[in-house]
N, C-alpha and C positions, 0 to 999 in steps of 0.2 A: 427572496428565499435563498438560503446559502447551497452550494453544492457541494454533490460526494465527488470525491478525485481519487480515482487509484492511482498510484503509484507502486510498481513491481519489478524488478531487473528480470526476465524470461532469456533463458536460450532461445536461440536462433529458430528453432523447432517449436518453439511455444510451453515449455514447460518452467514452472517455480521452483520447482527440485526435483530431484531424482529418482527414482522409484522407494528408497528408501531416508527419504527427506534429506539427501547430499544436498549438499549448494558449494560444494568445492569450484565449479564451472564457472560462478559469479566473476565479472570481474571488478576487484577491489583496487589495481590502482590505477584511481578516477583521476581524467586529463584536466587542468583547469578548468576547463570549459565545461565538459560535464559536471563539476563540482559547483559551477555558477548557472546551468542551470538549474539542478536540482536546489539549490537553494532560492532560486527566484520563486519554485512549487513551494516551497515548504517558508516562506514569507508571508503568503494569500493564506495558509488554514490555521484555525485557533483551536484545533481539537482531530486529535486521533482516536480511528477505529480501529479496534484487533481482533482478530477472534481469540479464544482463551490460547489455544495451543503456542501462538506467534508469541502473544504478551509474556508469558512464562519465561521467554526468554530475551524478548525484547529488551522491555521494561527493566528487568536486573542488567542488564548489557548498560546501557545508557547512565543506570544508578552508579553503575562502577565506575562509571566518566573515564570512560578507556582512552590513554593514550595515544591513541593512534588517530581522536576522533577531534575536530576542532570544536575549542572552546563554544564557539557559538551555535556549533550542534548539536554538542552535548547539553546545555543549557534550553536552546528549545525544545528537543526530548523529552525532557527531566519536565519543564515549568509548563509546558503544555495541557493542558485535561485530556484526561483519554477515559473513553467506552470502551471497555472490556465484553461482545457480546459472548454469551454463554447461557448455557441451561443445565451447565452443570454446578457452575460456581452461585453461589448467595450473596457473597459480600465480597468485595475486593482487596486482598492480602498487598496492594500498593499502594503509595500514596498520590495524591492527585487523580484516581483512578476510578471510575465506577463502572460498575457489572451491570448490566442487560440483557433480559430474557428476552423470552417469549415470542411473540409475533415478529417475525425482524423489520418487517415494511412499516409497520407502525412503528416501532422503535426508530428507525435511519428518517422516517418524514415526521416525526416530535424533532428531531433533532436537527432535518433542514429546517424547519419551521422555527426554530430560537434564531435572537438573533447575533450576530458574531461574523464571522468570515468564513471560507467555508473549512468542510471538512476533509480530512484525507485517512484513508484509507491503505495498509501496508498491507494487508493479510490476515490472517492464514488460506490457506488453498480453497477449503470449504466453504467458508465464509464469502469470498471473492467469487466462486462459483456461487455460491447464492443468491450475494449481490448483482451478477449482470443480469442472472437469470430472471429476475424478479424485477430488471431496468429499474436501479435505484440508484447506478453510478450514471453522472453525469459526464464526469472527464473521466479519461482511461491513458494513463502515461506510461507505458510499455518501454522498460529500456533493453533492447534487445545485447545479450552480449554476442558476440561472435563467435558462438561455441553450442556445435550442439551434441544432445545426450542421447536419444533417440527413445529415450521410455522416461517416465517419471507424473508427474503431478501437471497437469494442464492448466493454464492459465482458463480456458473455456474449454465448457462440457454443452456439446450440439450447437446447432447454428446461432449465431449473432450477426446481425448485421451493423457493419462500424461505418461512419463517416470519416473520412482522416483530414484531421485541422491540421498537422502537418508535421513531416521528418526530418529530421535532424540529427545529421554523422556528426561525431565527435570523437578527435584527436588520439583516443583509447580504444578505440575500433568501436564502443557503444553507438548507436543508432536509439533515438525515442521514436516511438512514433505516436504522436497523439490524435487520438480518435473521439468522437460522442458518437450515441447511439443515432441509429441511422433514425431518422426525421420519417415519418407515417405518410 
């Protein structure tokens, strides 16, 4: 069965943006090393999730094949499949993209259940909260920046308990830390 992997840059205080969806805090310039790991994450998944808020601007971001982004990111982006979950959206205004309602536990375990590699997971904040909440992410890749905001959008909403598969500082002051869900 293939897994869900998040993947999220958080402030050092655990938030994904700022009380008014800032993400000025992120940081973007990424040391080699972190550049190689995150690309060894994004080698293992053959399909992205978003919740609709993220994709709206995701997905146009990546289409634009922005300059500042390497070839080969941009290209995985773009040729990737991606699940747009939503209960607002019918049909998905992207290409390579489809929309997903309804039940979301059924939705994310149809789609461990195909077969392929696994998947990953970027956001939106709500969606991410629903996912732990609900134990349907397997990996959790937390890259903590060195910066904190002290209010904003929480990567978790009430307790979780994590297992840490293990941390790793990186050259740009980022730390990962990667977790699964604590074992019963």
């Amino acid at each position: 069965m293939r897994k869900l992997e998040l993947q999220v840059q958080t402030t050092i205080d655990g938030y994904m943006s700022g009380p008014n969806g800032e993400m000025d805090w992120m940081t973007f310039q990424w040391s080699d090393d972190l550049a190689a790991r995150v690309t060894a994450i994004t080698d293992e998944f053959d399909t992205i999730v978003l919740g609709r808020k993220l994709a709206e601007g995701f997905i146009p971001h990546w289409a634009s094949k922005p300059e500042h982004e390497p070839q080969a990111a941009i290209d995985k982006m773009n040729n990737t499949p991606k699940v747009v979950i939503s209960n607002s959206l019918t049909e998905s205004p992207w290409e390579n993209t489809v929309v997903a309602g309804g039940d979301l536990a059924e939705t994310i375990n149809n789609l461990k259940a195909q077969p392929g590699g696994n998947i990953i997971v970027y956001g939106g904040g709500t969606l991410v909260a629903n996912l732990i909440a609900e134990g349907l992410i397997d990996d959790l890749h937390l890259f903590v920046s060195p910066t904190a905001i002290g209010a904003g959008l929480p990567v978790f909403r009430g307790t979780t308990r994590l297992d840490l598969v293990s941390a790793t500082g990186f050259e740009c002051g980022v730390t990962e830390l990667h977790y699964r869900p604590k074992s019963a």
